[in-house]
C-alpha positions in Angstrom: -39.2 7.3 3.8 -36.9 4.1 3.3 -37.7 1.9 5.8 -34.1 -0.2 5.4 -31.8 0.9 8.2 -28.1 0.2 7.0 -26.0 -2.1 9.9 -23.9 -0.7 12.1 -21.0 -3.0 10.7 -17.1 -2.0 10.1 -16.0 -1.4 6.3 -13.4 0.9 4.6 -13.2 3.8 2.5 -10.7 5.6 1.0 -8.0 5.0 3.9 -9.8 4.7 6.4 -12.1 2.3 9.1 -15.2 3.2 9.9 -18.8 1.6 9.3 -21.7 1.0 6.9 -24.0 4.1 8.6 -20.9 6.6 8.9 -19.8 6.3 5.6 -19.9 8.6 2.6 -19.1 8.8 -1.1 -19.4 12.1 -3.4 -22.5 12.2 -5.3 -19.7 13.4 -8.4 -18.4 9.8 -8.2 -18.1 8.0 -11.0 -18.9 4.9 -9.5 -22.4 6.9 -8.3 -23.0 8.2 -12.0 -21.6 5.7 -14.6 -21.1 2.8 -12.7 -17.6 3.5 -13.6 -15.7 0.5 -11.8 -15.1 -3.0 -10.9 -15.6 -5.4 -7.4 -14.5 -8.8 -6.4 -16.3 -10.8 -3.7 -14.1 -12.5 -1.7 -15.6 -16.0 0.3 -13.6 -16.6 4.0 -13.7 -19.6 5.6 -12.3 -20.0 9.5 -11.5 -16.4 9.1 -9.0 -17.0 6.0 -9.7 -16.2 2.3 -10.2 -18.5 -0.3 -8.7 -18.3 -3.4 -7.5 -14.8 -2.6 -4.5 -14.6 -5.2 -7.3 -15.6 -7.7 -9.6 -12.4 -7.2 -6.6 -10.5 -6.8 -5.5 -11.2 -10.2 -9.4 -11.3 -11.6 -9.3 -8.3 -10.0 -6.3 -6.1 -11.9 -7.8 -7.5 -15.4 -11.3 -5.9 -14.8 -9.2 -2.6 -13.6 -7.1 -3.1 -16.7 -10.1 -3.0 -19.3 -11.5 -0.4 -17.7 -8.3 1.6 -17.6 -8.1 2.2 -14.0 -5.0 2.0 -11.7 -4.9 -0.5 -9.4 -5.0 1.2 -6.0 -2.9 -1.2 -4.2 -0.7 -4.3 -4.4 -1.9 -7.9 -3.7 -0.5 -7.8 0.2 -2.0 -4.2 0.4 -5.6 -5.9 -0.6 -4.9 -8.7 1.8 -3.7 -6.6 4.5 -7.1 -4.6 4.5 -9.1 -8.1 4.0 -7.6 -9.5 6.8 -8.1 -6.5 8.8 -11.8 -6.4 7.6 -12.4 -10.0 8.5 -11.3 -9.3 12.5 -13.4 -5.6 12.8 -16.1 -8.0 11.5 -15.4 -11.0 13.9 -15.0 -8.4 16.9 -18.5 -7.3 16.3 -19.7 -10.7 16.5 -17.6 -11.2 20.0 -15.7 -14.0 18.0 -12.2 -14.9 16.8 -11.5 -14.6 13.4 -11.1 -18.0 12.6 -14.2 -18.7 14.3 -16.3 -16.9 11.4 -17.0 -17.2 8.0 -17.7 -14.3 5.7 -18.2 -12.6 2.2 -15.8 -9.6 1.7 -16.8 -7.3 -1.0 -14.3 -5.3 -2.5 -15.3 -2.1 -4.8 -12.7 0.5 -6.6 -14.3 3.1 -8.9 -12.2 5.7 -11.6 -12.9 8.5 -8.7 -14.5 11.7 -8.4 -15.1 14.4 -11.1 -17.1 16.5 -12.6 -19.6 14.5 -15.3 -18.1 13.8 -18.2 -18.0 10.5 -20.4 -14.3 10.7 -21.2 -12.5 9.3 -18.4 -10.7 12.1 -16.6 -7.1 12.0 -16.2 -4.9 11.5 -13.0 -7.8 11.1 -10.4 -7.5 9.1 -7.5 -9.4 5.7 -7.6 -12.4 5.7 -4.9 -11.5 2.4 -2.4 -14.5 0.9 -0.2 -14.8 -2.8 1.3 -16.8 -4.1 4.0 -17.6 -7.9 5.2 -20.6 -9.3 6.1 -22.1 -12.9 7.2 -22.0 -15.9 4.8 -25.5 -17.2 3.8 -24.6 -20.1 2.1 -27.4 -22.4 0.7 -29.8 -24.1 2.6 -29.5 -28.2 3.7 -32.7 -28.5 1.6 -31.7 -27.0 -1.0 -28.3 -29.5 -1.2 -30.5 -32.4 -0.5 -33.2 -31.7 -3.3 -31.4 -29.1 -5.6 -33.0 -25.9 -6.8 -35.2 -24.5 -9.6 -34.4 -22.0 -11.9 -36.2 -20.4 -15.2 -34.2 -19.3 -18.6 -34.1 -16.3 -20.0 -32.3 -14.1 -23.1 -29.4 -12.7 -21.9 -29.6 -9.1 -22.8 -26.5 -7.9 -21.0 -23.8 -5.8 -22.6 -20.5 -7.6 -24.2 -18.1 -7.2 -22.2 -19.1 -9.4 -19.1 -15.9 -10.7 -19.0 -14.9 -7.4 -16.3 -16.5 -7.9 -12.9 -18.4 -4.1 -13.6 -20.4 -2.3 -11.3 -22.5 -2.0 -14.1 -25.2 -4.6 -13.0 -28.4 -3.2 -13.9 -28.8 -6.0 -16.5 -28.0 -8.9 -14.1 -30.1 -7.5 -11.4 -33.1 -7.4 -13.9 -32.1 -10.9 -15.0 -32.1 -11.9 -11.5 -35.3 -10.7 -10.8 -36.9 -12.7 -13.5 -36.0 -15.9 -11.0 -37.2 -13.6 -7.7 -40.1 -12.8 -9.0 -41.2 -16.5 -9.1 -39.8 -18.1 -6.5 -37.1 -19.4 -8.5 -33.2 -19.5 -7.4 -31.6 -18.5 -10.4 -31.9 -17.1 -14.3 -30.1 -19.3 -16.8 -29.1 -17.3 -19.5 -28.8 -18.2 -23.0 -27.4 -15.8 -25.9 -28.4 -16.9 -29.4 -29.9 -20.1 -28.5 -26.1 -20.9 -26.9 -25.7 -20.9 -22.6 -23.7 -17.8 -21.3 -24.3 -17.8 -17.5 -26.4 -16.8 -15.0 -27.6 -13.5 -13.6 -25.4 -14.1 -10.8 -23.1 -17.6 -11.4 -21.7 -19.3 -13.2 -23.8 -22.3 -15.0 -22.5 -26.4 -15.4 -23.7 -28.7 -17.7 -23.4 -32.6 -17.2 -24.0 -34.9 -19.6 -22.4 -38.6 -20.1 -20.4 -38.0 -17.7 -18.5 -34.9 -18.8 -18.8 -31.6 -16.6 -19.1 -28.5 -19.4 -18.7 -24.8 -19.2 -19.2 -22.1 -21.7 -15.9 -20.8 -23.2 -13.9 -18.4 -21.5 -14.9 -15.0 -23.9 -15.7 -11.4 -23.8 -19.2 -12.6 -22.7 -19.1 -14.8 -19.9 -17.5 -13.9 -16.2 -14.9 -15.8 -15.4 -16.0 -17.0 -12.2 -13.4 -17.7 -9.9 -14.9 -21.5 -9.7 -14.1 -21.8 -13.1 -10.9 -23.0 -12.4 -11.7 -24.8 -8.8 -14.0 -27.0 -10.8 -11.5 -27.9 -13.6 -9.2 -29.0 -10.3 -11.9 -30.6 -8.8 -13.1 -32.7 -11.7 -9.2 -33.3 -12.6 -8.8 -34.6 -8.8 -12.3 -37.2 -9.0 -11.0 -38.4 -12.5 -14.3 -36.1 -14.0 -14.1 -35.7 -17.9 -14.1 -31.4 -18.0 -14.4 -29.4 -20.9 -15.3 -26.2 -22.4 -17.0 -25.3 -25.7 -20.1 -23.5 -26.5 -23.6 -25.3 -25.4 -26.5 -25.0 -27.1 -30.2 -24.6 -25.0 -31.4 -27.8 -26.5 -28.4 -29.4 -24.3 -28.9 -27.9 -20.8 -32.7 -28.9 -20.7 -31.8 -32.4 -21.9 -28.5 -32.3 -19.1 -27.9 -35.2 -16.7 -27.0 -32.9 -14.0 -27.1 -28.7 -14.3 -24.9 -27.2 -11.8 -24.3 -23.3 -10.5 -21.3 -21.9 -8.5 -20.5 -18.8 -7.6 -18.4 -17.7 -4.3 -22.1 -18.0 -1.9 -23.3 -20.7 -3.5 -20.4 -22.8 -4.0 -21.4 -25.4 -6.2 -25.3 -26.4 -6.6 -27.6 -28.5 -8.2 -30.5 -27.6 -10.5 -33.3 -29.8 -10.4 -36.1 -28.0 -12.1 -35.5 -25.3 -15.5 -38.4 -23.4 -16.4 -40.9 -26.5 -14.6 -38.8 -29.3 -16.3 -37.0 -31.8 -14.4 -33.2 -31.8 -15.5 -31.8 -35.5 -15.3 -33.5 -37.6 -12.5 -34.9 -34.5 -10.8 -32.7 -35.1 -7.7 -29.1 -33.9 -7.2 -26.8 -36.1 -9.1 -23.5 -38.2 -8.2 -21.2 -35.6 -10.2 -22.6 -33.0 -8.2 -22.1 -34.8 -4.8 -18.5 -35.5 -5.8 -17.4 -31.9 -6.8 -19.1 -30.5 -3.4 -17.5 -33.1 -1.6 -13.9 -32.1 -3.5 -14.9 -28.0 -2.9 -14.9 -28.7 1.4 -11.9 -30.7 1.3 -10.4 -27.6 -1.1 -12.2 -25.3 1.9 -10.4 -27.0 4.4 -6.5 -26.8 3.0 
């Protein structure tokens, strides 16, 4: 017997409210046998969402490569986020804007009988539901985290936000299964990102990401930092970065929408830069509340 007892918390499927225990998805659903679609995970802060018109639109180019219709407009999605966000609060006995939370947002191709070629005209399976925000510990800020490398053995199109995760939940446990916070991923000797973030790399002062390709996720940070660094007068740039470069880093950085942005102190037992989080990374934190705050 399972022993994990789902929350009685509100989500949505398929046109309608109701909550994690009540609802129900065919076992014929694509999503269920291929992992045959695409989610976004949206951060709200004071009960409003950040960077909302940027999922949105990550959002329409995963459904795009997959060749999936995009079930509603942007103010439909916001609509049933904001509606989320409340049935959320209510449970807490809050306001909205009293909470913050991580929406998750999931559309699959539908239900049909097993076949590898997409089906035609089927209607796209819908579900979202919120739930707390766990952001990173004080600690963790204050001394950074440690994470171990490992060879990215993930498919090539990581460039759609897939429910196809088996790979990053294996590269993820690499980290779990030592204590560690992250896996930093490396392709060929050259950084990609991590299992579940995106990776930063600081050196001389400049704050570098891999190239936006086919084989890195786009995180929706991508962008904030690029604003960030532009706002502090920060040097930003991407190019491909070799492994030899992130352990010998001033400061290593991840983001992603829970962690925001975080150092790394420690990569496979070595101490990146001083071993304590550096005054890049304080700046672009700093930058991201004032960005939470607007």
């Amino acid at each position: 017997m399972n022993p994990y007892q789902l929350p009685d918390l509100p989500c949505y499927l398929n046109g309608e409210f109701t909550t994690l225990r009540e609802a129900k998805v065919s076992v014929m659903d694509r999503g269920f046998i291929f992992g045959d679609g695409v989610y976004e995970v949206v951060p709200v802060y004071a009960g409003r969402p950040f960077r909302f018109a940027q999922h949105m639109a990550r959002l329409a180019r995963s459904l795009l490569e997959l060749r999936i219709t995009n079930p509603m407009d942007p103010a439909q999605w916001r609509e049933l986020v904001d509606r989320l966000v409340a049935a959320y609060a209510k449970t807490l006995g809050k306001n909205p804007g009293e909470t913050d939370q991580l929406v998750y947002l999931q559309v699959t191709r539908g239900v049909a009988m097993r076949d590898h070629v997409m089906p035609p005209d089927i209607t796209p399976t819908v579900f979202a539901s919120s739930n707390r925000m766990s952001p990173p510990s004080a600690q963790d800020r204050a001394a950074g985290v440690a994470c171990v490398s490992g060879e990215d053995f993930r498919w090539k199109k990581a460039h759609i936000k897939s429910i196809s995760l088996a790979g990053a939940v294996l590269a993820r446990q690499m980290s779990a299964d030592v204590g560690a916070a992250e896996t930093v991923m490396f392709r060929d000797g050259w950084l990609s990102e991590a299992a579940a973030c995106n990776v930063w790399v600081v050196s001389n002062g400049t704050v570098m990401g891999a190239p936006k390709s086919n084989l890195v996720l786009e995180g929706i940070r991508y962008g904030l930092i690029e604003e960030l660094c532009g706002q502090a007068g920060i040097p930003f740039q991407l190019r491909p970065i070799s492994r030899d470069e992130v352990f010998a880093a001033d400061e290593l950085m991840l983001s992603s929408a829970t962690k925001e942005v975080l150092p790394v102190t420690r990569l496979d037992q070595q101490t990146i830069g001083t071993g304590r989080p550096g005054p890049i990374y304080e700046q672009l934190y700093a930058g991201y509340q004032r960005a939470k705050e607007k």
